[in-house]
Biopython code that builds the backbone (N, CA, C, O; Angstrom):
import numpy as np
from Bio.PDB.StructureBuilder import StructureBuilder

atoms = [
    (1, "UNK", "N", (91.867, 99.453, 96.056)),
    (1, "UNK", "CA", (93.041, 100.022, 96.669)),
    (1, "UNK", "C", (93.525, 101.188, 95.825)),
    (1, "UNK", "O", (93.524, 101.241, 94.596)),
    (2, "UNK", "N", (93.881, 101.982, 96.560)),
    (2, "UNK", "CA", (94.513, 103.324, 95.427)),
    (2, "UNK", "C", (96.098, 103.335, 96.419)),
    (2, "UNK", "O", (96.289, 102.875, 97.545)),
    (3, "UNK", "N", (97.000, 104.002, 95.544)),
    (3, "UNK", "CA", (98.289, 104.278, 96.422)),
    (3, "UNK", "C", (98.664, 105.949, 96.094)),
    (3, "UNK", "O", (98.862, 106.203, 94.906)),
    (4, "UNK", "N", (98.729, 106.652, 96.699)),
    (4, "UNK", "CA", (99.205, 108.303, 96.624)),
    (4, "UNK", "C", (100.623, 108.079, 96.537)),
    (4, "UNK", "O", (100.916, 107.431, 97.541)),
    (5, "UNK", "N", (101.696, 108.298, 95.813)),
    (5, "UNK", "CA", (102.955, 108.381, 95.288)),
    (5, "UNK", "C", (103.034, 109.742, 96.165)),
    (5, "UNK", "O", (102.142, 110.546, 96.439)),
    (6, "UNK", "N", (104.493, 109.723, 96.531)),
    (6, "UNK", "CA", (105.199, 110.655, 97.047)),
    (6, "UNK", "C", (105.234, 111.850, 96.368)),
    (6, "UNK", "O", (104.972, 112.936, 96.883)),
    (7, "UNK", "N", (105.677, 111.603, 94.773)),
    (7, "UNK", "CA", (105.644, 112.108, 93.876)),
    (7, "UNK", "C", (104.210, 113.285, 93.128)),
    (7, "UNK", "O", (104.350, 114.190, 92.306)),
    (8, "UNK", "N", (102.586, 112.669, 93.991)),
    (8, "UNK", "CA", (101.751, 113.296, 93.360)),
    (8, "UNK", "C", (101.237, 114.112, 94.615)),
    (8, "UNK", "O", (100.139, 114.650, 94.473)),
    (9, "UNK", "N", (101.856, 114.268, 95.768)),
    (9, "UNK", "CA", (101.480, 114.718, 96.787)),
    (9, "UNK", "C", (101.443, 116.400, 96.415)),
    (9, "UNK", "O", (101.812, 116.926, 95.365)),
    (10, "UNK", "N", (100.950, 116.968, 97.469)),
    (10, "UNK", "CA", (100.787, 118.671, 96.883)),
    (10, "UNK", "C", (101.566, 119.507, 98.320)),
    (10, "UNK", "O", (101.148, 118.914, 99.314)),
    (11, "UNK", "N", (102.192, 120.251, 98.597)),
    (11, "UNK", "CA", (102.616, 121.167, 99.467)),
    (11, "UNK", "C", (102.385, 122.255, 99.523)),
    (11, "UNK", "O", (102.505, 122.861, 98.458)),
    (12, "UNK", "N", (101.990, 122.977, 100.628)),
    (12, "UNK", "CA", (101.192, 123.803, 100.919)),
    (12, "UNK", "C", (101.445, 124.747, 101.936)),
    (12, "UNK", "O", (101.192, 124.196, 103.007)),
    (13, "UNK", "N", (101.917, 126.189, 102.154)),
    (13, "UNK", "CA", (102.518, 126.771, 102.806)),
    (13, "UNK", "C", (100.844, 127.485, 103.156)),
    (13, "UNK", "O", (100.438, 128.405, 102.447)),
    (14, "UNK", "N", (100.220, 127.083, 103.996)),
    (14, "UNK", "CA", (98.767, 127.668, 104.395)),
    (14, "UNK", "C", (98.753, 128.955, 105.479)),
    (14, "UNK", "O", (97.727, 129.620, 105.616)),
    (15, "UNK", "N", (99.761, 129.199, 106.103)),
    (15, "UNK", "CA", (100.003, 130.430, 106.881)),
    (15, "UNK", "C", (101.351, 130.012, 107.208)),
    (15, "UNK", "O", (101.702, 128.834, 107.147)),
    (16, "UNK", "N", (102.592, 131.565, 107.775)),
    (16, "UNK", "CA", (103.797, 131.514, 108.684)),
    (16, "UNK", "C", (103.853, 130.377, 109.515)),
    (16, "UNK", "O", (104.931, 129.810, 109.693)),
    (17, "UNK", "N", (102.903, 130.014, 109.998)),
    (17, "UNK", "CA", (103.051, 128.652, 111.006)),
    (17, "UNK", "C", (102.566, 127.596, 110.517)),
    (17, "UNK", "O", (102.588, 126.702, 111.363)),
    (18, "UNK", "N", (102.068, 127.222, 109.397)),
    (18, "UNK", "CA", (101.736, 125.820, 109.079)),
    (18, "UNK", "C", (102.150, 125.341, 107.359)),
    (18, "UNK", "O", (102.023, 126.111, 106.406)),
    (19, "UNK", "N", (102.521, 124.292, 107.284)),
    (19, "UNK", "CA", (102.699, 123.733, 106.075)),
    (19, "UNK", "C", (102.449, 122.564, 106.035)),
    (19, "UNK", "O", (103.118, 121.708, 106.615)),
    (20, "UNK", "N", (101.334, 122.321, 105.268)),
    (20, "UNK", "CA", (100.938, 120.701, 105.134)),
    (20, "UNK", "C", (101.352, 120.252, 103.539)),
    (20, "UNK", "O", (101.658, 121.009, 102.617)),
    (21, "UNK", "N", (101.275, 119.033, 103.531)),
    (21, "UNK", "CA", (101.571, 117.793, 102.560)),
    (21, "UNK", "C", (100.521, 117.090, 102.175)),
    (21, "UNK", "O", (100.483, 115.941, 102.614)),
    (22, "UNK", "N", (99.509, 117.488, 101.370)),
    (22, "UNK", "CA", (98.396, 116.570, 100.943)),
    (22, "UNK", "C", (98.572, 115.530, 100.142)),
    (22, "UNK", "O", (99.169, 115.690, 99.078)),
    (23, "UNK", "N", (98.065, 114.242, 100.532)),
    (23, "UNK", "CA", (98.134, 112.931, 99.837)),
    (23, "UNK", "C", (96.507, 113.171, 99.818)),
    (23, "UNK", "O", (95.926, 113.375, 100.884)),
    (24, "UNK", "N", (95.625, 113.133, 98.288)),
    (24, "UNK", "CA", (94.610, 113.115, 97.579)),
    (24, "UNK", "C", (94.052, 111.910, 97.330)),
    (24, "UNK", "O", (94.687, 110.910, 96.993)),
    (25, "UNK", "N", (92.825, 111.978, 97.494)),
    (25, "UNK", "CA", (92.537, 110.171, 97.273)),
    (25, "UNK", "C", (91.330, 111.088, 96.196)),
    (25, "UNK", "O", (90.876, 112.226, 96.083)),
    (26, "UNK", "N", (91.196, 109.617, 95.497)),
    (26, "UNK", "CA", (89.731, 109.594, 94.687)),
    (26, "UNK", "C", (88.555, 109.780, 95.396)),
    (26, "UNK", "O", (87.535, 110.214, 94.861)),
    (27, "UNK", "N", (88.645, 109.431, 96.744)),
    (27, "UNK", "CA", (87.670, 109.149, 97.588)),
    (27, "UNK", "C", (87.266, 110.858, 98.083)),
    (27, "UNK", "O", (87.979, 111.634, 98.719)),
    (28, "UNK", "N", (85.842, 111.086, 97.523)),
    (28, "UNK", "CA", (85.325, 112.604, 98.303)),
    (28, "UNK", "C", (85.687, 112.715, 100.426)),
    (28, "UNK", "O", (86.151, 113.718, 100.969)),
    (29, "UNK", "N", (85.480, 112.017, 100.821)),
    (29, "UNK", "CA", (85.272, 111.730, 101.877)),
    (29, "UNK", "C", (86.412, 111.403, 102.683)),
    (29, "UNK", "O", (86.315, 111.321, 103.907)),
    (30, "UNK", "N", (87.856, 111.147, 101.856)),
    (30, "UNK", "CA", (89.068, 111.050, 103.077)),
    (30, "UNK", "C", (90.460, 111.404, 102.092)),
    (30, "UNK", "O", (90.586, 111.255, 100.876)),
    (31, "UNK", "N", (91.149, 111.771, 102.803)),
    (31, "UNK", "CA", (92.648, 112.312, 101.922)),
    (31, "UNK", "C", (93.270, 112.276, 103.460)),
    (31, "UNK", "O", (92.734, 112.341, 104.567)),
    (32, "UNK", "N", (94.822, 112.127, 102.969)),
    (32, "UNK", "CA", (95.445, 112.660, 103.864)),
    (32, "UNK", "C", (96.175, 113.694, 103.843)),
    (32, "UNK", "O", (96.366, 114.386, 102.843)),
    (33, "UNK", "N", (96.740, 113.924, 105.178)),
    (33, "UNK", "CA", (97.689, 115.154, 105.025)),
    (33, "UNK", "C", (98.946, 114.766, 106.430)),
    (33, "UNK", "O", (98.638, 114.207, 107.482)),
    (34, "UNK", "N", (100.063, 115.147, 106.130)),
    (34, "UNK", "CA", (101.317, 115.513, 107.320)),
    (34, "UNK", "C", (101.434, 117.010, 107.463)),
    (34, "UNK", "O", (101.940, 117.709, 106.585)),
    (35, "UNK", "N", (101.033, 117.400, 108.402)),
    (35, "UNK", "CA", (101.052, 119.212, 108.589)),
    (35, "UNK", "C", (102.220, 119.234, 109.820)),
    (35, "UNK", "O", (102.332, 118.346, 110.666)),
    (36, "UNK", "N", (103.024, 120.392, 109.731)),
    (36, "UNK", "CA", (103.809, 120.741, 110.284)),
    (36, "UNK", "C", (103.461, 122.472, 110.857)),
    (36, "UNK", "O", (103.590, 123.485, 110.170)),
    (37, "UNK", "N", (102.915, 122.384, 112.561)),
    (37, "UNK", "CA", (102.756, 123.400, 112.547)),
    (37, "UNK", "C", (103.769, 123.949, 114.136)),
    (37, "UNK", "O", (104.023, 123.387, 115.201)),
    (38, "UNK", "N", (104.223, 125.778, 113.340)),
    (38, "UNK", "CA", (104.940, 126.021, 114.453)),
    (38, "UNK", "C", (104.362, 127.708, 115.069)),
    (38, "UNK", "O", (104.625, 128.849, 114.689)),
    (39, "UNK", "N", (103.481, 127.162, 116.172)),
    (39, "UNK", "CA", (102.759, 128.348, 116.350)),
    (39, "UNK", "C", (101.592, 128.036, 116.551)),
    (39, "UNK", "O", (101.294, 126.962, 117.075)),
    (40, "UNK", "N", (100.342, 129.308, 116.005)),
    (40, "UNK", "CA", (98.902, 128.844, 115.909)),
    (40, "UNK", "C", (98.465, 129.025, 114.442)),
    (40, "UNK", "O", (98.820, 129.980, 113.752)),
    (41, "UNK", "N", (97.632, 127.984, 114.009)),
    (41, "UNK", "CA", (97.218, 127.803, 113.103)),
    (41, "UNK", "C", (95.496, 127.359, 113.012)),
    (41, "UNK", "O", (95.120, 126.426, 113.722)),
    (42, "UNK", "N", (94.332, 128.193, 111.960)),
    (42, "UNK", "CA", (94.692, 129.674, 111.474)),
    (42, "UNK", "C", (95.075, 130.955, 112.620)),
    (42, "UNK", "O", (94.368, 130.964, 113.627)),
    (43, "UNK", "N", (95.949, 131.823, 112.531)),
    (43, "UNK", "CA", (96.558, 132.472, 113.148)),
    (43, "UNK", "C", (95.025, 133.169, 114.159)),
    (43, "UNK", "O", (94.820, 133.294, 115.367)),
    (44, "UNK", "N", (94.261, 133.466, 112.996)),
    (44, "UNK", "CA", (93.287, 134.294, 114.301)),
    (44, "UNK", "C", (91.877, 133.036, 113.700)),
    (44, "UNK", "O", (92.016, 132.285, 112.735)),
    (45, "UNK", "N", (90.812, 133.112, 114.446)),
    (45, "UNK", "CA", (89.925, 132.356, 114.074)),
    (45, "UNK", "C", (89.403, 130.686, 114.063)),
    (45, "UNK", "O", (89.160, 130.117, 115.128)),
    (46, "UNK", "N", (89.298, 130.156, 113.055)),
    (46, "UNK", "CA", (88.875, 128.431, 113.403)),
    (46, "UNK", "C", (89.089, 128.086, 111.826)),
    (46, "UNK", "O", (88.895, 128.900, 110.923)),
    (47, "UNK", "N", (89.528, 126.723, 111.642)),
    (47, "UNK", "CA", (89.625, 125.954, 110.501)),
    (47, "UNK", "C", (88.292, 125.381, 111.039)),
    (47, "UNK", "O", (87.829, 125.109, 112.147)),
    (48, "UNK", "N", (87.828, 125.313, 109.570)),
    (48, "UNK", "CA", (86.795, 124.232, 108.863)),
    (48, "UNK", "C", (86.615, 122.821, 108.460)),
    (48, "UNK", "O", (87.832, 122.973, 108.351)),
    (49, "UNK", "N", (86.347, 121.637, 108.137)),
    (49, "UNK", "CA", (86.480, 120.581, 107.405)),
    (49, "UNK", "C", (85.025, 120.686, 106.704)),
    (49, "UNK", "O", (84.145, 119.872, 106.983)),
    (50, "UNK", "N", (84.942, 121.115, 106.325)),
    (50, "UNK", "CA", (83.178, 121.104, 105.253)),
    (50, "UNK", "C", (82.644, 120.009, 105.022)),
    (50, "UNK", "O", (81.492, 119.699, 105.323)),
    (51, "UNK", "N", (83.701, 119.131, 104.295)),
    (51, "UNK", "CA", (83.050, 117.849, 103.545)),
    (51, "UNK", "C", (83.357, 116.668, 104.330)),
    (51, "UNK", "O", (82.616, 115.733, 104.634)),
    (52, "UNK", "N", (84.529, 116.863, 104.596)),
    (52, "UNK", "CA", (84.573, 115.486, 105.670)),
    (52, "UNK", "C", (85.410, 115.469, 106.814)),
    (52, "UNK", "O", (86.250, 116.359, 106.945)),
    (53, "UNK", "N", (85.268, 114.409, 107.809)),
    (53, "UNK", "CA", (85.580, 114.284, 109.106)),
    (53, "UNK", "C", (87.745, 113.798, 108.950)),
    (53, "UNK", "O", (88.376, 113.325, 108.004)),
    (54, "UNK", "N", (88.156, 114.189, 110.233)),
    (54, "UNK", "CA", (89.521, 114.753, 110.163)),
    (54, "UNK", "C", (89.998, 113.832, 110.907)),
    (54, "UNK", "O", (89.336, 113.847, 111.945)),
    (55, "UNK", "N", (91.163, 112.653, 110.974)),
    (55, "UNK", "CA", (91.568, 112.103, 111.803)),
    (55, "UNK", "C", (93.092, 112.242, 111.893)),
    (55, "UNK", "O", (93.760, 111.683, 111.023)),
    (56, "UNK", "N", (93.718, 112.951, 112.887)),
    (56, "UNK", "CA", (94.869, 113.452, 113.312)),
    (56, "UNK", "C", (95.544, 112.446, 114.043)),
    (56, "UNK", "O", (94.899, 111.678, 114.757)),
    (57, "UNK", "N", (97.325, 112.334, 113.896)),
    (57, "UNK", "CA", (98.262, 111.611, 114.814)),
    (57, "UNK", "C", (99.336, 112.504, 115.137)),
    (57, "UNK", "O", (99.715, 113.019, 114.085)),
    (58, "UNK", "N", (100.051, 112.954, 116.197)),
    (58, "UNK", "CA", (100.330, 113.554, 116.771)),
    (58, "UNK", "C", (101.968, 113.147, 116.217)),
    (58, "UNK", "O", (102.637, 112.757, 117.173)),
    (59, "UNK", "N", (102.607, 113.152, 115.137)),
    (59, "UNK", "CA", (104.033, 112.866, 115.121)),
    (59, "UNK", "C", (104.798, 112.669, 115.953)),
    (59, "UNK", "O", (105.105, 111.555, 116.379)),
    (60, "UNK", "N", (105.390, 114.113, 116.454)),
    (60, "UNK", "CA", (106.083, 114.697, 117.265)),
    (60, "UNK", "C", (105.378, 116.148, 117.695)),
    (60, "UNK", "O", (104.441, 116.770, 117.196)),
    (61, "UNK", "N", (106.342, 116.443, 118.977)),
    (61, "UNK", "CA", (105.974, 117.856, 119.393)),
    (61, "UNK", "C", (104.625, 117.373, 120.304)),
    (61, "UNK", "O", (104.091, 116.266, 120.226)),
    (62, "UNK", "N", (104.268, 118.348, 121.074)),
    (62, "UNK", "CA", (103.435, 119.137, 121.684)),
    (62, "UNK", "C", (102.705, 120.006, 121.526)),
    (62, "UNK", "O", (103.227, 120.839, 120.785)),
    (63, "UNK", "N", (101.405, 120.376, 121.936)),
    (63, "UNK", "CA", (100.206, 121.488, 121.814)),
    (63, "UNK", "C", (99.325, 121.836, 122.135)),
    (63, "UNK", "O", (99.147, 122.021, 123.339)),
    (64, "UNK", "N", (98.276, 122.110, 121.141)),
    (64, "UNK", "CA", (97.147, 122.568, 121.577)),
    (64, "UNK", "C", (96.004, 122.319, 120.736)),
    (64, "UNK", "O", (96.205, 123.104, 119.809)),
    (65, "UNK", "N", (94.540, 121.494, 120.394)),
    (65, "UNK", "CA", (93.640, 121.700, 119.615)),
    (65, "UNK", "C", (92.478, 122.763, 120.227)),
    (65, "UNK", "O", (92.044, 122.534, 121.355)),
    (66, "UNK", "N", (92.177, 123.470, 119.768)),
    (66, "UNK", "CA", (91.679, 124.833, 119.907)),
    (66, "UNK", "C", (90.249, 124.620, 119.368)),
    (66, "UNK", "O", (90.092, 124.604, 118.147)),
    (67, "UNK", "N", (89.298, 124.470, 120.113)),
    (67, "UNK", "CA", (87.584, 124.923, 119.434)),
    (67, "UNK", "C", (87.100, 125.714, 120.169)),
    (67, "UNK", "O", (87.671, 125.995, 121.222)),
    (68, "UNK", "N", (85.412, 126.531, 119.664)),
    (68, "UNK", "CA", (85.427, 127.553, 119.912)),
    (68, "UNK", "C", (84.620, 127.289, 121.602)),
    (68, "UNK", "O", (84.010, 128.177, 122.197)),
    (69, "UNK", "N", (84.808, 125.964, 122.082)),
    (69, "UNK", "CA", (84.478, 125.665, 123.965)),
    (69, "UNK", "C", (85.821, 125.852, 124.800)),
    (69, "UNK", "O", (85.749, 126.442, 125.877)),
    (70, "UNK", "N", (87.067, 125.361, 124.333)),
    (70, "UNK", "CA", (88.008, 125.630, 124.846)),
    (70, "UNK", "C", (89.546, 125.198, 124.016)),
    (70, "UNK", "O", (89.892, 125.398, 122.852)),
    (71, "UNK", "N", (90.247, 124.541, 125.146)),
    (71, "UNK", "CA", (91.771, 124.170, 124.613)),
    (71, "UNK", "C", (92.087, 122.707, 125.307)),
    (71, "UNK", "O", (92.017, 122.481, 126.515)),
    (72, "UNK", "N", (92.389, 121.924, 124.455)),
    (72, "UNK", "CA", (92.386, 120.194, 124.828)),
    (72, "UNK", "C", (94.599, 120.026, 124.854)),
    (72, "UNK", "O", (95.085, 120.386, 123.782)),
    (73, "UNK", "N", (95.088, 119.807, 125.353)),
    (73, "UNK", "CA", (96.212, 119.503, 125.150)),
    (73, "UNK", "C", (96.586, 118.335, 124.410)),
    (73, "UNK", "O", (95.980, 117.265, 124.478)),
    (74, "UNK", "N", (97.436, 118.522, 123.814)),
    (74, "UNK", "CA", (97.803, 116.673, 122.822)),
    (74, "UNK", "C", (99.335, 116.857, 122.820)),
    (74, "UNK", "O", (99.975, 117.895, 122.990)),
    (75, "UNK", "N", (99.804, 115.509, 122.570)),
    (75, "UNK", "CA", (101.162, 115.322, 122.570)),
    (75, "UNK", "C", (101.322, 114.152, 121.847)),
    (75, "UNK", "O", (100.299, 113.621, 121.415)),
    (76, "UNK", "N", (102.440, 113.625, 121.621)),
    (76, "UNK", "CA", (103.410, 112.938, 120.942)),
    (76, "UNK", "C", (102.639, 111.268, 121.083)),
    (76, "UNK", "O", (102.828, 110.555, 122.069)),
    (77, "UNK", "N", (101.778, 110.862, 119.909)),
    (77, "UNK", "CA", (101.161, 109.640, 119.684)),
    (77, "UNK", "C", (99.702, 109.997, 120.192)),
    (77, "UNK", "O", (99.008, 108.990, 120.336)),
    (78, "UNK", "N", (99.063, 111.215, 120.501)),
    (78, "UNK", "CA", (97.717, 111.196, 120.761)),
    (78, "UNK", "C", (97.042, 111.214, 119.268)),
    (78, "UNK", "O", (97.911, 111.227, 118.396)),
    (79, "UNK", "N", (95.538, 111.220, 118.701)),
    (79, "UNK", "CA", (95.112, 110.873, 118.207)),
    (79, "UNK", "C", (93.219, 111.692, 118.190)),
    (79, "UNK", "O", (92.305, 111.727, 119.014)),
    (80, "UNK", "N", (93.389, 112.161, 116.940)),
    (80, "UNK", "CA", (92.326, 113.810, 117.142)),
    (80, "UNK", "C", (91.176, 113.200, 116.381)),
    (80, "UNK", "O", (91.579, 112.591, 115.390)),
    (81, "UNK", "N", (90.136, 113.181, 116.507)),
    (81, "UNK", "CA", (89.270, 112.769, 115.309)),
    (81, "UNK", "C", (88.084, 114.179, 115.273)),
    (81, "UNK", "O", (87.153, 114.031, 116.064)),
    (82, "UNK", "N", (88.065, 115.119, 114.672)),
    (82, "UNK", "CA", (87.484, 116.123, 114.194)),
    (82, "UNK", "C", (86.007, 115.996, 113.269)),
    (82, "UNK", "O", (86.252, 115.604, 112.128)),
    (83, "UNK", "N", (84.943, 116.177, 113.457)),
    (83, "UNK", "CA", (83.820, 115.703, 113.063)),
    (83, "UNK", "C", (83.523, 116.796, 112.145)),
    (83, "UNK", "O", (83.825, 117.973, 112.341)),
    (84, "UNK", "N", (82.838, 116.272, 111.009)),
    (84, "UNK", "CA", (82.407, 117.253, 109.733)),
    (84, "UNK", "C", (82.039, 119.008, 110.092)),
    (84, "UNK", "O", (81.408, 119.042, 111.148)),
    (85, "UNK", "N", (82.183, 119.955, 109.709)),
    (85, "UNK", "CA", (82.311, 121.176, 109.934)),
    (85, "UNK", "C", (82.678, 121.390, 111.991)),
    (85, "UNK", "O", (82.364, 122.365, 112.673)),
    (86, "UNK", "N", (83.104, 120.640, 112.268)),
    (86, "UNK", "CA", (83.825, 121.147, 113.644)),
    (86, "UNK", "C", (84.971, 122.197, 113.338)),
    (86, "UNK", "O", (85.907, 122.123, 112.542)),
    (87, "UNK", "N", (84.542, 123.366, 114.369)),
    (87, "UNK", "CA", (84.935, 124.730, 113.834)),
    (87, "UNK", "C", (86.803, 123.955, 114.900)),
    (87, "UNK", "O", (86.562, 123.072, 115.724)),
    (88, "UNK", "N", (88.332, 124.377, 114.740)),
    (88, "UNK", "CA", (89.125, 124.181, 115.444)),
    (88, "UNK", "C", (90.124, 124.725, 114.882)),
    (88, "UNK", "O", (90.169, 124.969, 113.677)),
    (89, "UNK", "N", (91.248, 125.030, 115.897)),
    (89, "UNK", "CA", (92.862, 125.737, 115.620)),
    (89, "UNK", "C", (94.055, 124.987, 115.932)),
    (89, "UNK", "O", (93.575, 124.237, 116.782)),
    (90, "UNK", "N", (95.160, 124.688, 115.855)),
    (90, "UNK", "CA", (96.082, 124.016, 116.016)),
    (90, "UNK", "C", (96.855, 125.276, 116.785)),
    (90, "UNK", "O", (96.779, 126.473, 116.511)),
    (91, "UNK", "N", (97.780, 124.488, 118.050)),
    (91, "UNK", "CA", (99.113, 125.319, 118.486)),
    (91, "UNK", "C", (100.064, 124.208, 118.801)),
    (91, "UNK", "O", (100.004, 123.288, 119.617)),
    (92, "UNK", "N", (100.832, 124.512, 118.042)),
    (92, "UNK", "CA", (102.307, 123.584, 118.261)),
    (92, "UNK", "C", (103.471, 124.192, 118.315)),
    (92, "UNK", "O", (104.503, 123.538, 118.469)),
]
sb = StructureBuilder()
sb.init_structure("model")
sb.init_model(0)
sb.init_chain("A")
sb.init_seg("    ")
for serial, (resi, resn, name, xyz) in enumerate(atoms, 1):
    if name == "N":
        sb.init_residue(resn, " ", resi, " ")
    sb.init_atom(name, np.array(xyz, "f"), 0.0, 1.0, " ", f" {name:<3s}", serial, name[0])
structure = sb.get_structure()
């Protein structure tokens, strides 16, 4: 078991429209994060996950997950699972 303290978390102003909260694990393969995005995020283009696969919960708000086939809508308790280098954009 590992526990991420509030305290060792990292914040991250990654563009005008997004700011995430990384909780770091020992583990290569999973970390978390709470991202807060208002807008599109990356502004032009596609986020990456290189090393490992991405599993998203929808807080609050409304949007958009963005890859480079089309635009999926998500909302409030949906649930994203993003597979290792799946190219994608956020709009919220």
């Amino acid at each position: 078991m590992q526990i991420v303290k509030y305290t060792e978390i990292r914040k991250m102003a990654l563009a005008s429209s997004a700011t995430v909260w990384e909780y770091d694990t020992k583990d290569a393969k999973i970390s978390g994060a709470v991202a807060q995005i208002n807008g599109r995020y990356p502004e032009k283009g596609f986020a990456v996950n290189e090393k490992s696969k991405e599993l998203v919960f929808v807080l609050s708000g409304n949007g958009k997950v963005i890859t480079p086939k089309g635009g999926n809508d998500i909302d409030l308790g949906d649930e994203i699972l993003l597979d290792t280098n799946e190219k994608y954009a956020w709009e919220g």
